[in-house]
N, C-alpha and C positions, 0 to 999 in steps of 0.2 A: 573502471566501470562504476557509475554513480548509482546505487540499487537502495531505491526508498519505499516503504508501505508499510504494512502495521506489523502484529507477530506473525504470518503465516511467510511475511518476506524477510523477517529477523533471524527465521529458523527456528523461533520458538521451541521448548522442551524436545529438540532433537535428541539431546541426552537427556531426556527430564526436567534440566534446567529451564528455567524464562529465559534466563539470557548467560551466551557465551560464546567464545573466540570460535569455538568448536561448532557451535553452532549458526555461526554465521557464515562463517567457513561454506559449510556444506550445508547451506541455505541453497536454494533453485537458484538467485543470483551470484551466490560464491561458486556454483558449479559451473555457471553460465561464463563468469568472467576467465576461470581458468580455461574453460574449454577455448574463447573467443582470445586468449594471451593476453587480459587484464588485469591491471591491478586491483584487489576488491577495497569498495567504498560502500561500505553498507550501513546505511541510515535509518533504515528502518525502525518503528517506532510500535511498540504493543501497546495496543488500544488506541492509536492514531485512527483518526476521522479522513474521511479525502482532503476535506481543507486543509488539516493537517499534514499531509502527505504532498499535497500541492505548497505550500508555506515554507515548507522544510527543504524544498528544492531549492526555491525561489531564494533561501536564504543561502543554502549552497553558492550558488552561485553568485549570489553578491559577494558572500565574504571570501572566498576562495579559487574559484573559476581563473583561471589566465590564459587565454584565447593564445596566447604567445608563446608556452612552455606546454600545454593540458591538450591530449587528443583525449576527450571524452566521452563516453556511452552511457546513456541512461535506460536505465530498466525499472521501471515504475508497475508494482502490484497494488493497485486500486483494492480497498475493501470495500464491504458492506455500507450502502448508503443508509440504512439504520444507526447512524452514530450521527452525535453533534457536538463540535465546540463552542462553548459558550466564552465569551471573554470576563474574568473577573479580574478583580482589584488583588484578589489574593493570590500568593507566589504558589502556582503548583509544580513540585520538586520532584519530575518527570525524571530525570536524570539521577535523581536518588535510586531511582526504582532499577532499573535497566543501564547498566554502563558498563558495555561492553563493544557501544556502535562505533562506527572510526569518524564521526564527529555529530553533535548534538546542536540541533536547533534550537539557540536558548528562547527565542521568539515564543514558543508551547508555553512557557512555565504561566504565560498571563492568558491562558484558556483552562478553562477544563473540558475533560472531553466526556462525552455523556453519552455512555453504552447500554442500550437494553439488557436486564439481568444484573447489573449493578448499580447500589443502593445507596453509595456512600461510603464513607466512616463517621467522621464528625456529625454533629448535632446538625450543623450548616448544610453540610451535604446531601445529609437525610432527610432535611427538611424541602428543600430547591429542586432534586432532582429526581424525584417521581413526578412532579409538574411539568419537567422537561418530558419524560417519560409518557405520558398523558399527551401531549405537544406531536413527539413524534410518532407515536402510533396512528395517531390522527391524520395525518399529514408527510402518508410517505410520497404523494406525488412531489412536495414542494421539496424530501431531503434529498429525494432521486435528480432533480434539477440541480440543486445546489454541488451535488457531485458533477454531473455534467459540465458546470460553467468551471468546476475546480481541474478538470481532466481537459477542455476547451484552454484554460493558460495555462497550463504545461507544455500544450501541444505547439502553442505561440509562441511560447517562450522560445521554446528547444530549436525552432523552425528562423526563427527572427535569429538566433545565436548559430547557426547552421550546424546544430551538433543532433547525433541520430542519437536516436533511438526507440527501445520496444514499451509498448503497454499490456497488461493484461490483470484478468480479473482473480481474487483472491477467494473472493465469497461476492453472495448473489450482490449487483450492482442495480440495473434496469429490467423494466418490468414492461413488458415490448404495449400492454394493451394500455400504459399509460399516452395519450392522445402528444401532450406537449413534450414529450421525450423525444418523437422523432426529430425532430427539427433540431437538437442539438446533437444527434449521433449522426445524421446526415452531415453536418461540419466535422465529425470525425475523419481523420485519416486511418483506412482499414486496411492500408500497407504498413502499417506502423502496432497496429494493436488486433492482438491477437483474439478471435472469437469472442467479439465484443458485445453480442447479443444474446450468444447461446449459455442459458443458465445451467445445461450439463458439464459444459468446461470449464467452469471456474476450478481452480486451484484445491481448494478442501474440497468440494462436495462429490467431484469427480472419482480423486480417490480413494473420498468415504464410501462411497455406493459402490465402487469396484472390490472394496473388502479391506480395503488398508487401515490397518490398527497401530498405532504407537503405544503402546502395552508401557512403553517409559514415562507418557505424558498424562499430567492430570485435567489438563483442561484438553481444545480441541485443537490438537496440529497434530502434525505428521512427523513419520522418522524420515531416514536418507531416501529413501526408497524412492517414495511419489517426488521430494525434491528433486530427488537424476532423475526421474522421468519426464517432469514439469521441463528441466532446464533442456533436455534435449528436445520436447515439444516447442519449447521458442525458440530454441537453434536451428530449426530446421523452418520455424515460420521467419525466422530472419534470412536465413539464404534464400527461400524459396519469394524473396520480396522486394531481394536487392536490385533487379533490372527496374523495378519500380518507382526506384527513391531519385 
């Protein structure tokens, strides 16, 4: 089971940690693959943008996929279309940070990724990416598109390679009164991804407003808890979809 998305599909600080075996493990995707008798492949990337998330597939599967030996499942947790990669010249050491996934897209090192709420470190960073910052508060119709067309070739891909699998949302993705968004969610397949519209079920926000606290974690994830809850809510939107596919 191929399972890629940012921290909230890493398992982020399930022990407190950012990143660990333990907490990949018993990620919504590690629970999902043992449940379904998979192997887990967890790719997942903290602070990964959708491009990111779509990129990191794409590269899966070139470098490693064998249609000949691989019965493969993919479980893709889409974040928040609030993030952007930018491509630069300078090597970001993504992989420094976080290594613990069971393989890394080195394609990331020549973006950065540019999340609301963080500011940088460097002179350079400080300086470039509050202009990004400024860019996308302005202009969340056009990063809500940009996510759509990245969630649109995953779906091709996965479809063109006859290999299944589920979608679902991390944190908030589409914003339904956006006018040019339907037209891309109507090419979605909603036997494949799970409450793709409804901004109550997304992943964090669901469990946050239900009362769930991670008292371990410093930033915003969850413990095992809403993770087995999450996994058994896409195990059960996947059986209930099978006659479908």
């Amino acid at each position: 089971m191929l399972v890629a998305g940012c921290s909230h599909t890493s398992g982020s600080e399930i022990d407190g940690q950012e990143d660990s075996k333990y907490n990949r493990k018993h990620s919504y995707g590690g629970v999902l693959a043992a449940k379904m008798g998979y192997e887990l492949c967890n790719i997942a990337e903290p602070g990964s943008t959708n491009p990111t998330i779509a990129r990191s597939i794409i590269q899966w599967f070139k470098e490693v996929y064998d249609p000949e030996t691989m019965e493969v499942f993919v479980v893709v947790g889409w974040t928040e279309s609030m993030r952007m990669e930018v491509p630069t010249k300078r090597i970001s050491w993504y992989d420094r940070h976080c290594t613990h996934w069971d393989y890394f897209a080195n394609s990331g090192r020549h973006y950065w990724r540019i999340n609301l709420g963080w500011m940088g470190i460097d002179p350079e960073e400080k300086e470039l990416i509050p202009r990004y910052h400024k860019f996308m508060t302005e202009n969340e119709p056009y990063l809500q598109i940009v996510s759509a067309n990245a969630i649109l070739q995953i779906q091709y891909l996965l479809r063109s390679l006859n290999v299944d699998y589920v979608m679902c949302n991390t944190m908030h993705l589409f914003t339904s009164n956006i006018e040019q968004i339907k037209f891309y969610v109507d090419c979605m397949d909603k036997t494949k991804y799970m409450h793709i519209m409804d901004e109550n079920e997304v992943f964090f926000w669901k469990y946050r407003n239900l009362g769930y606290v991670n008292t371990k974690a410093k930033f915003w994830h969850h413990n095992e808890v809403p993770h087995q809850l999450f996994a058994e809510e896409l195990y059960n939107f996947i059986e209930r979809n099978k006659t479908c596919s």
